[in-house]
C-alpha positions in Angstrom: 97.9 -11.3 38.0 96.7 -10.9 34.6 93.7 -12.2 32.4 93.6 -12.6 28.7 91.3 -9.9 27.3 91.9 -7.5 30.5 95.3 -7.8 30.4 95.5 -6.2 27.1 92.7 -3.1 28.5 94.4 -3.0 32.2 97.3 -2.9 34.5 95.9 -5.1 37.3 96.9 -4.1 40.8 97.0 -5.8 44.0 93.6 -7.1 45.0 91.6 -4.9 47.6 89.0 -7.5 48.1 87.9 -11.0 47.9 83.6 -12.0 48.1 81.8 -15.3 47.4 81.7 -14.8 43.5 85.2 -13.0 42.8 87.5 -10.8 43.8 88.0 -6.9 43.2 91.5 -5.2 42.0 92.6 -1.8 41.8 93.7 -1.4 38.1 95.4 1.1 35.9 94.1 1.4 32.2 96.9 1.5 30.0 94.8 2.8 26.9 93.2 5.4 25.5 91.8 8.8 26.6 91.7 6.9 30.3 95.1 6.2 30.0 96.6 6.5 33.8 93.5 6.9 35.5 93.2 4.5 38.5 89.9 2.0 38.9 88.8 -0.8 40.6 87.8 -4.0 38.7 85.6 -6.7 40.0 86.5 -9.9 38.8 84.7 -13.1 38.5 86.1 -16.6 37.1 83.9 -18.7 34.6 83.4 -21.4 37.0 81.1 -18.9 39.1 79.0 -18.6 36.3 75.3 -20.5 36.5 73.8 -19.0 33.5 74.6 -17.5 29.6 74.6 -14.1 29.9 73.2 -12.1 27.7 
């Protein structure tokens, strides 16, 4: 269950939740001074996207 750029940043979970515009996963980082600590990551696909953001 991993993406391009946040696969490199994250260890992506299970997913806890799914909404309208994505879904959310708990996520370990695997980097840095966070290294370990556990998160959740909301996650929304390119498709959902109406508008550049900026």
């Amino acid at each position: 269950m991993q993406r391009s750029g946040m696969g490199r940043k994250y260890e992506l979970k299970e997913e806890v939740r799914r909404g309208h515009f994505g879904y959310t996963c708990s996520t370990k980082f695997k980097k840095g001074e966070l290294k370990g600590q556990q998160v959740a990551v909301k996650v929304i696909p390119k498709a959902k996207y109406r508008d550049e953001i900026y």
